[in-house]
MDAnalysis code that builds the backbone (N, CA, C; Angstrom):
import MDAnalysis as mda
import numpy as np

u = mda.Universe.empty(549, n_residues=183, atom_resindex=np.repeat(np.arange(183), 3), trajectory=True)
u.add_TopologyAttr("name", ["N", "CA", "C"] * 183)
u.add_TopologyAttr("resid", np.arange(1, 184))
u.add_TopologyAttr("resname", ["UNK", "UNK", "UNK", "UNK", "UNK", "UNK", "UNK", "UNK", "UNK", "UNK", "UNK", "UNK", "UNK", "UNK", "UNK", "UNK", "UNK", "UNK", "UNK", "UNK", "UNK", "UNK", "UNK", "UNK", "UNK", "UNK", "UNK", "UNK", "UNK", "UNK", "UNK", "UNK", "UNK", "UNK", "UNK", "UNK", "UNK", "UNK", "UNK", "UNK", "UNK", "UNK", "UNK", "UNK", "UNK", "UNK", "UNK", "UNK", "UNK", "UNK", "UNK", "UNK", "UNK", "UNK", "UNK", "UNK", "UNK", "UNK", "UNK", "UNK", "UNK", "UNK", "UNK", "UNK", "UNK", "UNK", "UNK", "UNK", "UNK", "UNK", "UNK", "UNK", "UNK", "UNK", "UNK", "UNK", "UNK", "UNK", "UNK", "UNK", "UNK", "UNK", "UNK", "UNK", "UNK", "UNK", "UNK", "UNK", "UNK", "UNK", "UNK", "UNK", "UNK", "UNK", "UNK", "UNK", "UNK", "UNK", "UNK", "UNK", "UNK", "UNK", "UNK", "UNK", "UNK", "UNK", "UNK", "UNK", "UNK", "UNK", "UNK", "UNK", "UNK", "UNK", "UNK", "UNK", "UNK", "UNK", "UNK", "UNK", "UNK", "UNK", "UNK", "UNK", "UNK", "UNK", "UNK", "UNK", "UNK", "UNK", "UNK", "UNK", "UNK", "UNK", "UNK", "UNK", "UNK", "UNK", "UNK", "UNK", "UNK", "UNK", "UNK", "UNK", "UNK", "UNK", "UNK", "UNK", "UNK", "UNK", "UNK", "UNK", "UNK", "UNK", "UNK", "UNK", "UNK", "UNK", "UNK", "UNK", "UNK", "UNK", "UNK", "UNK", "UNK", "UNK", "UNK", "UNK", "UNK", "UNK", "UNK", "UNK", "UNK", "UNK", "UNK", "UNK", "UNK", "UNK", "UNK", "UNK", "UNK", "UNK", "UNK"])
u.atoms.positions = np.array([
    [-23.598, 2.305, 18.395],
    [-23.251, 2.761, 17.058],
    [-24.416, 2.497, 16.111],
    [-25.526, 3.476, 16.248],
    [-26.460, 3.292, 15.161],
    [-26.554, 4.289, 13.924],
    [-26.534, 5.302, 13.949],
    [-26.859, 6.777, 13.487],
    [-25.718, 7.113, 12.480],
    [-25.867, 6.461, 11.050],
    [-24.833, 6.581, 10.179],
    [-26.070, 7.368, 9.216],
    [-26.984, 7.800, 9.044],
    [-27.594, 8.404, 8.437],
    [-26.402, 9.363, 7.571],
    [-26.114, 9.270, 6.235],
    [-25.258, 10.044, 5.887],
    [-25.736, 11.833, 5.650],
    [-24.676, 12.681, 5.821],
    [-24.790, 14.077, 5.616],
    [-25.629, 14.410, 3.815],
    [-25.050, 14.080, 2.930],
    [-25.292, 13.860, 1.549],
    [-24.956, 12.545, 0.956],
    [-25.930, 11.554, 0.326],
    [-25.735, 10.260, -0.351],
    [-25.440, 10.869, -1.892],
    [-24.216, 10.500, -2.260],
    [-24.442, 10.664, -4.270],
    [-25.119, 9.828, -4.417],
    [-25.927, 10.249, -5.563],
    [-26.418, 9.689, -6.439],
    [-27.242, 8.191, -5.264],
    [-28.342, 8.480, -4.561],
    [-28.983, 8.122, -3.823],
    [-28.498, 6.398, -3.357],
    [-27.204, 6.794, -2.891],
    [-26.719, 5.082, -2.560],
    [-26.796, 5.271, -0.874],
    [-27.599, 4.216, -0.201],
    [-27.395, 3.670, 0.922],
    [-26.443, 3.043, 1.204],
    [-26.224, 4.003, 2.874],
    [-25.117, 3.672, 3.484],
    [-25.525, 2.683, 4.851],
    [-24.826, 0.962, 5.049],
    [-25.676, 1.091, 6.457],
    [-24.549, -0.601, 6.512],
    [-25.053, -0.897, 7.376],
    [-24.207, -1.920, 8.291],
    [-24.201, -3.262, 7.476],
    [-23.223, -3.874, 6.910],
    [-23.419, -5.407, 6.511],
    [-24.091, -6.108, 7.407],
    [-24.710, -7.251, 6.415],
    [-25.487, -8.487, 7.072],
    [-24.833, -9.150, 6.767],
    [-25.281, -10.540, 7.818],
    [-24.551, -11.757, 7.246],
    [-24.816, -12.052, 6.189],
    [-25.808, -12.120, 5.824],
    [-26.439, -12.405, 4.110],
    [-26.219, -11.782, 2.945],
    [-25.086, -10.293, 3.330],
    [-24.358, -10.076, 2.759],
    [-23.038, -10.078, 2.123],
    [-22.607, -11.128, 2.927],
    [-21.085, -11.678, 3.106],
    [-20.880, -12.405, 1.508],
    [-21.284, -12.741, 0.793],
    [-20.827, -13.142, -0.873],
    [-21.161, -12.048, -1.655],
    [-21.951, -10.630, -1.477],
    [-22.042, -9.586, -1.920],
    [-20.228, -8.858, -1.859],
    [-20.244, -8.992, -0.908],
    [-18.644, -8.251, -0.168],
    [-17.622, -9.019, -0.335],
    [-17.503, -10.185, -0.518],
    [-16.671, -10.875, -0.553],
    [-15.898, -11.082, -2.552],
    [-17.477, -10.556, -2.917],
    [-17.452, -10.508, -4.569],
    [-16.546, -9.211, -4.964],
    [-17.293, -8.606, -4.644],
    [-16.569, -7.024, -4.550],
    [-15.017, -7.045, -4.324],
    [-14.835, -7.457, -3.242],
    [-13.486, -7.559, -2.194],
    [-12.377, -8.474, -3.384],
    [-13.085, -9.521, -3.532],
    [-12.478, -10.288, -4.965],
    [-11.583, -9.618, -5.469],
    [-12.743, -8.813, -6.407],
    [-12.195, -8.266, -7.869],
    [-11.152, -7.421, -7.523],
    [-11.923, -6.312, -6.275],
    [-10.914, -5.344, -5.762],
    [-9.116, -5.678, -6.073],
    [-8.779, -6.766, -5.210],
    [-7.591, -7.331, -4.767],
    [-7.319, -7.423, -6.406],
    [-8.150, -8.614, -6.985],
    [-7.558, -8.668, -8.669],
    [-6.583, -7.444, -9.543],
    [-7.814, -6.518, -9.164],
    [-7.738, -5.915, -10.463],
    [-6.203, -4.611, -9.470],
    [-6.328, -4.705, -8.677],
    [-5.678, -3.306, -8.041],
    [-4.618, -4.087, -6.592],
    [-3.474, -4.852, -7.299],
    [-3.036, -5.579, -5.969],
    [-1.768, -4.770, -5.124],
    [-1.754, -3.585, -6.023],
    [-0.777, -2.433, -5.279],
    [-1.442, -1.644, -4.421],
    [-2.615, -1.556, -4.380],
    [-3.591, -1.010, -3.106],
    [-4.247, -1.589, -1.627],
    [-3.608, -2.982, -1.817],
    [-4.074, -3.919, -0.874],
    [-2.957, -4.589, -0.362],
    [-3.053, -4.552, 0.929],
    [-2.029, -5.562, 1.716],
    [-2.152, -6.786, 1.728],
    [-3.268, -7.722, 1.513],
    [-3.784, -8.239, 0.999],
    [-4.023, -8.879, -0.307],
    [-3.850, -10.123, -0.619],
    [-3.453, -10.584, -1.761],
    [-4.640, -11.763, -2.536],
    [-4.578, -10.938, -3.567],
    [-6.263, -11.892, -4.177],
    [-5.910, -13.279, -4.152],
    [-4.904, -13.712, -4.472],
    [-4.909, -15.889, -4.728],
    [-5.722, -16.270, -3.328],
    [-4.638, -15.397, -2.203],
    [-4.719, -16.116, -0.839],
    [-6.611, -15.799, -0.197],
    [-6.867, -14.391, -0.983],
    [-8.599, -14.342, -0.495],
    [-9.629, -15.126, -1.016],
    [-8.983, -15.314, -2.467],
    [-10.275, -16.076, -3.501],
    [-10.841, -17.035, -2.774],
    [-9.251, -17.787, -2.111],
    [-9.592, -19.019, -1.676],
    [-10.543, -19.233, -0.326],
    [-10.541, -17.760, 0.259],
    [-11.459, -17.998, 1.528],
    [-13.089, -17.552, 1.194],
    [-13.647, -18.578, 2.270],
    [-14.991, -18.747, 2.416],
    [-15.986, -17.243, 2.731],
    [-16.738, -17.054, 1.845],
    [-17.868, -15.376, 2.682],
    [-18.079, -15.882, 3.944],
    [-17.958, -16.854, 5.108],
    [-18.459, -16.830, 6.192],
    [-16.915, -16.272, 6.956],
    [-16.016, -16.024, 5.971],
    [-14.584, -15.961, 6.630],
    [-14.607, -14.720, 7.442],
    [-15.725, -13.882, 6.856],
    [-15.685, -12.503, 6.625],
    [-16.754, -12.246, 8.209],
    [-17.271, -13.020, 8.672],
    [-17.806, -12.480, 9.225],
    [-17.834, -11.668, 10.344],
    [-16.631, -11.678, 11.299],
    [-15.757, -11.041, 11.904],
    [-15.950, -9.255, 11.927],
    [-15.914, -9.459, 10.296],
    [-15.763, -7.708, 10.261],
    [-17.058, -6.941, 10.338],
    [-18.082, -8.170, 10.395],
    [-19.520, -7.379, 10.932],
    [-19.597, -6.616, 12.172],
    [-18.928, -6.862, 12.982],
    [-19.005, -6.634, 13.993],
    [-19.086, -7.638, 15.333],
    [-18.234, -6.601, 16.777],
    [-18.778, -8.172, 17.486],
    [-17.816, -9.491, 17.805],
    [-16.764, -9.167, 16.605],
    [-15.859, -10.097, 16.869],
    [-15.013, -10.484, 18.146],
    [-14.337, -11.139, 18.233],
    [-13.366, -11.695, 19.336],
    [-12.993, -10.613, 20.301],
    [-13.080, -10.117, 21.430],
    [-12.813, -9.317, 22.011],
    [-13.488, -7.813, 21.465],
    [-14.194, -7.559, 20.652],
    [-14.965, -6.445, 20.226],
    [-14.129, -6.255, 18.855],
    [-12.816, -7.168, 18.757],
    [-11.535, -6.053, 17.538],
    [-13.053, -5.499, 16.162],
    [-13.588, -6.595, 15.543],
    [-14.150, -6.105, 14.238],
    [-15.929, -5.539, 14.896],
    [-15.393, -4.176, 14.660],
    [-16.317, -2.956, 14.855],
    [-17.536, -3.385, 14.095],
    [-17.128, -2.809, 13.005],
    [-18.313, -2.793, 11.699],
    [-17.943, -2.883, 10.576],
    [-18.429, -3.046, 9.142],
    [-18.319, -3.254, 8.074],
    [-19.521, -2.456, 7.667],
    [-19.365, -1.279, 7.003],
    [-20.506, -0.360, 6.142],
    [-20.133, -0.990, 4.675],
    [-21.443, -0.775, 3.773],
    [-21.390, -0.716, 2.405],
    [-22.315, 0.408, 2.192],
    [-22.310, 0.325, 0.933],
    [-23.097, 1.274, 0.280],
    [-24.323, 0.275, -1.019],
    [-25.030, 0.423, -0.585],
    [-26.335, -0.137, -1.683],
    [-26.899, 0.668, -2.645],
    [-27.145, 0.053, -3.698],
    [-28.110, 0.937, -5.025],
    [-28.323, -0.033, -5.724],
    [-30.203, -0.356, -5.321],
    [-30.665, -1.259, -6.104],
    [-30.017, -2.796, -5.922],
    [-29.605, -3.128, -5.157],
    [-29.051, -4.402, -4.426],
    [-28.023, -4.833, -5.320],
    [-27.106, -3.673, -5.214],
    [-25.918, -3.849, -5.873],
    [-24.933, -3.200, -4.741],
    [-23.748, -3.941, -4.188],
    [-22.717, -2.953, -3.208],
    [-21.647, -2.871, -4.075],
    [-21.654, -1.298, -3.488],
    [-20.911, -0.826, -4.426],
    [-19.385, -0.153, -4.007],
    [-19.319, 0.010, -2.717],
    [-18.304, -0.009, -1.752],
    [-18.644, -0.528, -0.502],
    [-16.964, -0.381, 0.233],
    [-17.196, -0.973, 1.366],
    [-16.352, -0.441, 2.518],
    [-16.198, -0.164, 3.402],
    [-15.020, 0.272, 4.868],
    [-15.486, -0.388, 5.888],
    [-14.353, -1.324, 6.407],
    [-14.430, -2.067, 7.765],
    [-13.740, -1.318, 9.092],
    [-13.976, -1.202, 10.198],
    [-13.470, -0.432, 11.135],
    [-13.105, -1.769, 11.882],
    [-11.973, -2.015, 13.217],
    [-11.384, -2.604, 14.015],
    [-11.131, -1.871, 15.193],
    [-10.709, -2.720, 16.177],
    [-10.406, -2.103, 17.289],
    [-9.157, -2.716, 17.930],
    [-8.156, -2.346, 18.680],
    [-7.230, -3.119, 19.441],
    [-7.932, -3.657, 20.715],
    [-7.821, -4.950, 20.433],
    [-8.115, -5.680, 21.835],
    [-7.988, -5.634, 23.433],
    [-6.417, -5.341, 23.156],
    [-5.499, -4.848, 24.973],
    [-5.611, -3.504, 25.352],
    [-6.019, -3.737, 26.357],
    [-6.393, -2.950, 27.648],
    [-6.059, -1.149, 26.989],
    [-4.508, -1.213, 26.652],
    [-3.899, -0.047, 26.663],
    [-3.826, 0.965, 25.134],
    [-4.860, 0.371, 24.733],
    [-4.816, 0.409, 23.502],
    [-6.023, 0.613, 22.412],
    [-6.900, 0.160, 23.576],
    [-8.308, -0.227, 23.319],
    [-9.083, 0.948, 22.514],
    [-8.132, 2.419, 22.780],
    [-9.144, 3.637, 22.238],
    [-8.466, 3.854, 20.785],
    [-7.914, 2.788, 20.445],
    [-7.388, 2.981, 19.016],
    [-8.201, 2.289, 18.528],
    [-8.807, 2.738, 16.903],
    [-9.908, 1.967, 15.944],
    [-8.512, 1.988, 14.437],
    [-9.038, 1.354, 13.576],
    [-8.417, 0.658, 12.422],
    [-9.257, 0.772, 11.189],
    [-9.172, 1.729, 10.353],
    [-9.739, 1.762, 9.595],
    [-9.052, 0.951, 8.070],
    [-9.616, -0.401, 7.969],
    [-9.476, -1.000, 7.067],
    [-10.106, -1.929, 5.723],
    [-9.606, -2.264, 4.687],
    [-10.808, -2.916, 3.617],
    [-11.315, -2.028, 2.454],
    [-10.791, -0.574, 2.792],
    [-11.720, 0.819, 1.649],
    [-11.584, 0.213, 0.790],
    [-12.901, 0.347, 0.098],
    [-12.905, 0.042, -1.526],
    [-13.972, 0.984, -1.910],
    [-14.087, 0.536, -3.389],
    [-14.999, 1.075, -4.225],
    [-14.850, 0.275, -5.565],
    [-15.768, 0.099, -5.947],
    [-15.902, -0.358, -7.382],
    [-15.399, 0.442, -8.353],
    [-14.393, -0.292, -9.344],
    [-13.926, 0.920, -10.026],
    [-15.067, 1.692, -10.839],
    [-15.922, 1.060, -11.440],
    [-16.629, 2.002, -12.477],
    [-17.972, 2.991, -11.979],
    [-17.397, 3.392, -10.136],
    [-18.078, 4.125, -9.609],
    [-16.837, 5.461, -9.003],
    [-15.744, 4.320, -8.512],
    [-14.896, 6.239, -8.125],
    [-15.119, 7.028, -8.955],
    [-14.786, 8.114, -8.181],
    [-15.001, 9.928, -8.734],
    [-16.657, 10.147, -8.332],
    [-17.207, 9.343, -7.562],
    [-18.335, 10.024, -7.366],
    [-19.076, 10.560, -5.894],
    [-17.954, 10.327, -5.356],
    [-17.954, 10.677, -3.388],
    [-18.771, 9.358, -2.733],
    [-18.548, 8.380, -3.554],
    [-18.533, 7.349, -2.470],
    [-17.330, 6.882, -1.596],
    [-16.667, 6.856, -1.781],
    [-15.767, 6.824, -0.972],
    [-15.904, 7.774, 0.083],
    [-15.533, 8.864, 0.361],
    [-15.759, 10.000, 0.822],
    [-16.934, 9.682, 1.698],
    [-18.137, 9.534, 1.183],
    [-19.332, 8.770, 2.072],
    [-19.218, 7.790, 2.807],
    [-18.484, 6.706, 2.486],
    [-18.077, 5.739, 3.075],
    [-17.579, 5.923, 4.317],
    [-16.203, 7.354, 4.077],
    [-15.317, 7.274, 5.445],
    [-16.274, 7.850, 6.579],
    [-17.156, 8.864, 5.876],
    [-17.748, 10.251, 6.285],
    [-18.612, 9.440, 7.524],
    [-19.381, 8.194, 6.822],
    [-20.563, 7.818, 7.790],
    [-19.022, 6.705, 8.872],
    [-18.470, 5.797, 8.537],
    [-17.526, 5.415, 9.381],
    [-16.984, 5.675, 10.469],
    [-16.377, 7.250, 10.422],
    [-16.164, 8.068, 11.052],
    [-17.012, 8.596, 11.834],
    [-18.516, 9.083, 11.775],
    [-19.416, 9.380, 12.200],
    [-19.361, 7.935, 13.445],
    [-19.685, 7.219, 12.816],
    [-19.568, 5.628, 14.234],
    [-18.834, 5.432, 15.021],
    [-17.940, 5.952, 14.404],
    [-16.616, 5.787, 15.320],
    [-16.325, 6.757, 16.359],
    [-17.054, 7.766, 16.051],
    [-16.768, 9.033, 17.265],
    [-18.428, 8.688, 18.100],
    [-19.071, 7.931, 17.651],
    [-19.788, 7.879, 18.870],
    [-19.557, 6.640, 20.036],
    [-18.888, 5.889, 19.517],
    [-17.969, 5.313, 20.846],
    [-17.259, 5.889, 21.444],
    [-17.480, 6.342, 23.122],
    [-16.729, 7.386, 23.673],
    [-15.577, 6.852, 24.284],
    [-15.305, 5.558, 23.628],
    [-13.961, 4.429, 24.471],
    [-13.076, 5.099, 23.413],
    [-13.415, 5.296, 21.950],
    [-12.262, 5.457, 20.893],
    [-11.980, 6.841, 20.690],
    [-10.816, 6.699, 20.574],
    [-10.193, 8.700, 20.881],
    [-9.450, 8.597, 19.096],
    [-9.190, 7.849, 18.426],
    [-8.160, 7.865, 17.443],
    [-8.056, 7.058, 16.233],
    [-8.664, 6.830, 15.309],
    [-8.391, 6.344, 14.042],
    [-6.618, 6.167, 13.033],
    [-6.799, 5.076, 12.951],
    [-5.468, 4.653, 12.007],
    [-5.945, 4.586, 10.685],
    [-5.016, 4.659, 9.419],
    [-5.097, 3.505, 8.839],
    [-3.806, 3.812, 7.882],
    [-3.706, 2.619, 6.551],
    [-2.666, 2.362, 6.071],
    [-3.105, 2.984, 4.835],
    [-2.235, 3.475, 3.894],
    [-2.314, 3.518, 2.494],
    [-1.332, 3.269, 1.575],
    [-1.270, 2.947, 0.477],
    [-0.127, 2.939, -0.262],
    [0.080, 4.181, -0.933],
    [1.771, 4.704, -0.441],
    [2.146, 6.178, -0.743],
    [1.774, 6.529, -2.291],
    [1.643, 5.657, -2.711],
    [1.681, 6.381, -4.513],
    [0.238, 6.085, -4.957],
    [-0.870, 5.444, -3.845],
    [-2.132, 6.021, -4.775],
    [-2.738, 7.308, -4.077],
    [-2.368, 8.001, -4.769],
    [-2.563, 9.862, -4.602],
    [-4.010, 9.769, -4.055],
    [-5.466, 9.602, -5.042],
    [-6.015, 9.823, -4.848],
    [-6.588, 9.327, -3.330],
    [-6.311, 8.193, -3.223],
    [-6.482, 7.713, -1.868],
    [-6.172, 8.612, -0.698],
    [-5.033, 8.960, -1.092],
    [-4.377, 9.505, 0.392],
    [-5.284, 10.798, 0.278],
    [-5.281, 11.787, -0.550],
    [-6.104, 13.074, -0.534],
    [-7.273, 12.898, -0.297],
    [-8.089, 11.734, -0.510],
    [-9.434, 11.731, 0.029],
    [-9.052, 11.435, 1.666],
    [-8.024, 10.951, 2.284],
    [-8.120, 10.859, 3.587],
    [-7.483, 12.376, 4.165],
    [-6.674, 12.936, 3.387],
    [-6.714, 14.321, 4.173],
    [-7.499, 15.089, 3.972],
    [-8.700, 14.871, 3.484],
    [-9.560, 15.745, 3.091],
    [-10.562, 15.253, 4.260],
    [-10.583, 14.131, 5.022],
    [-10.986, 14.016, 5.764],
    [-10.438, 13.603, 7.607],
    [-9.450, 14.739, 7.253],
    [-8.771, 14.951, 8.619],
    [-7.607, 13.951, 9.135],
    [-7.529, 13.034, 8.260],
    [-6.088, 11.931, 8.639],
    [-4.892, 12.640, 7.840],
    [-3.495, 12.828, 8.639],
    [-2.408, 13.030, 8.582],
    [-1.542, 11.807, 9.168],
    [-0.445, 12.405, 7.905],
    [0.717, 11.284, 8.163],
    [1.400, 11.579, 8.725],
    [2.089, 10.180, 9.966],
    [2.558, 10.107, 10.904],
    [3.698, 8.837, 10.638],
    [4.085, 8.620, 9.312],
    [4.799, 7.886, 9.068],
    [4.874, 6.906, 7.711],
    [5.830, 6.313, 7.491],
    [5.978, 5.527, 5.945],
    [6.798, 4.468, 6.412],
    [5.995, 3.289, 5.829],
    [7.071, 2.043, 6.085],
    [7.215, 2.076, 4.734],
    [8.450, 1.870, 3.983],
    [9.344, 2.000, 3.042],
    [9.480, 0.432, 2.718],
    [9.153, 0.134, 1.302],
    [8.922, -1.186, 0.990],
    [7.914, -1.978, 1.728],
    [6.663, -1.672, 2.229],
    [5.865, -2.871, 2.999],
    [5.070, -3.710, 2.463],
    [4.884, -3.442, 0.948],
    [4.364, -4.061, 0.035],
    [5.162, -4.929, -1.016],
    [5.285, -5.865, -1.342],
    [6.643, -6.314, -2.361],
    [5.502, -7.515, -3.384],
    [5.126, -6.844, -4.010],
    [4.526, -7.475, -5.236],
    [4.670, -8.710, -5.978],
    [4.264, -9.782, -6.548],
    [4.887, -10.749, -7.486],
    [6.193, -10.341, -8.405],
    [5.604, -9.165, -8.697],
    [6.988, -8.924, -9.808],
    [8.424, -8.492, -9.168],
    [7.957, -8.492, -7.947],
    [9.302, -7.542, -7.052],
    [9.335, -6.305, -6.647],
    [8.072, -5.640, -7.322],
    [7.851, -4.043, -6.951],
    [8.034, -3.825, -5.226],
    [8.381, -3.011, -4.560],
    [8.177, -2.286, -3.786],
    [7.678, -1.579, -3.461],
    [6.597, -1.222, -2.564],
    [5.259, -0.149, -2.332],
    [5.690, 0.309, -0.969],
    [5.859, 1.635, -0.640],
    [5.916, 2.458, 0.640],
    [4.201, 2.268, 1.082],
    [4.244, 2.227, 2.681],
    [2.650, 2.679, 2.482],
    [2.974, 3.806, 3.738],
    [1.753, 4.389, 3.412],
    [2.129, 5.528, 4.653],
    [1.071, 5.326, 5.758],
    [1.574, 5.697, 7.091],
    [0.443, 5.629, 8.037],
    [0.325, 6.491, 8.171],
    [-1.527, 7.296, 8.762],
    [-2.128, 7.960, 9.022],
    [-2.990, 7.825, 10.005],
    [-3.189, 8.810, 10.899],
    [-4.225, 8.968, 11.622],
    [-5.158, 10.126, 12.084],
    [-6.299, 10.486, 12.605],
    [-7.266, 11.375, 12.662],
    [-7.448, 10.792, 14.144],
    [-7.779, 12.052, 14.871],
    [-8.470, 12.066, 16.318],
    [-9.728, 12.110, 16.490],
    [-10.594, 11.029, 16.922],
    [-11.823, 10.964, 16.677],
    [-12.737, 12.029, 18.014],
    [-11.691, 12.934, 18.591],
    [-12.498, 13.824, 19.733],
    [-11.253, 14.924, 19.774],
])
C-alpha cells in the first residue's frame, strides 16, 4: 500500500501516511473533533482527552494481527487538517473486510473536498490489497452531509442501528451502516 498520490488535491493539501511523530498532531485534531461534534463520534471526548498520542499508534498501521491498516492525513504547511483511519478484521473468515474509521476534518476547512480526498486516496489503498474485497463503515443517520459524501463515493446502506448513540443529555442517534466493494 504505497501509491495514494491523490487524483486532484484542493487547495494543494498533502495526502500521505501518519508518522509516529505525528501522533499529538492527530490526536489534537481528534480532540477537538470529539469536543466540538459528539453526535458524530462513537467515541467520546472526556474518555479520549484522557488518552496518551502514543495510544494512537495502532492506527498507523501494522497493528496486532494487521487490524490497524493505515491512518492518512492531509498536510498544508505543517498543519493536519484531516484525517481517515482504515482497519481490518483479524479472523480468518473475515479478513477481506476493511473498516473505515476516525473521518474527520477540521471544521473551518469542510466544504472544500477534503474529505472527499481523504476517502478518495483511502480507498485507492485499500483496493490495492488484493486480500480486501469490501469496505464498512458507520455514520450517524442525521449528519446528511456525511452520509452523501459517502454515496458519492460508492458506499450504500445496508442497515441502521436505531439508538446506537445515546448522548449525555439522553439524545438518541441512529447510525447507519454502509458499505462499498473494493473489486
Amino acid at each position: 500500500m504505497t501509491d495514494i498520490a491523490p487524483r486532484r488535491a484542493p487547495q494543494d493539501w498533502e495526502v500521505r501516511v501518519l508518522r509516529d511523530t505525528e501522533l499529538l498532531a492527530y490526536k489534537q485534531l481528534r480532540d477537538g473533533m470529539l469536543a466540538r461534534h459528539p453526535e458524530a463520534f462513537t467515541s467520546d471526548a472526556e474518555t479520549e482527552m484522557r488518552r496518551e498520542p502514543e495510544s494512537y499508534r495502532s492506527r498507523l498501521g501494522g497493528g496486532a494481527n494487521g487490524v490497524g491498516l493505515f491512518t492518512l492525513g492531509t498536510w498544508r504547511g505543517g498543519r493536519l487538517g484531516g484525517a481517515i483511519s482504515a482497519e481490518r478484521e483479524p479472523r480468518l473468515k473475515v479478513r477481506h473486510v476493511s473498516h473505515i474509521v476516525g473521518m474527520m476534518v477540521a471544521d473551518d476547512l469542510q466544504g472544500q473536498g477534503i474529505g472527499g480526498l481523504l476517502l478518495d486516496c483511502a480507498l485507492r489503498l485499500l483496493q490495492q490489497d488484493a486480500t480486501l474485497e469490501i469496505a464498512t463503515l458507520s455514520v450517524t443517520a442525521s449528519n446528511h452531509g456525511a452520509v452523501r459524501l459517502y454515496e458519492r463515493c460508492g458506499f450504500v446502506r445496508y442497515g441502521r442501528l436505531e439508538g446506537a448513540l445515546k448522548l449525555p443529555d439522553g439524545r438518541l442517534l441512529d447510525k447507519d451502516l454502509m458499505m462499498r466493494r473494493l473489486r
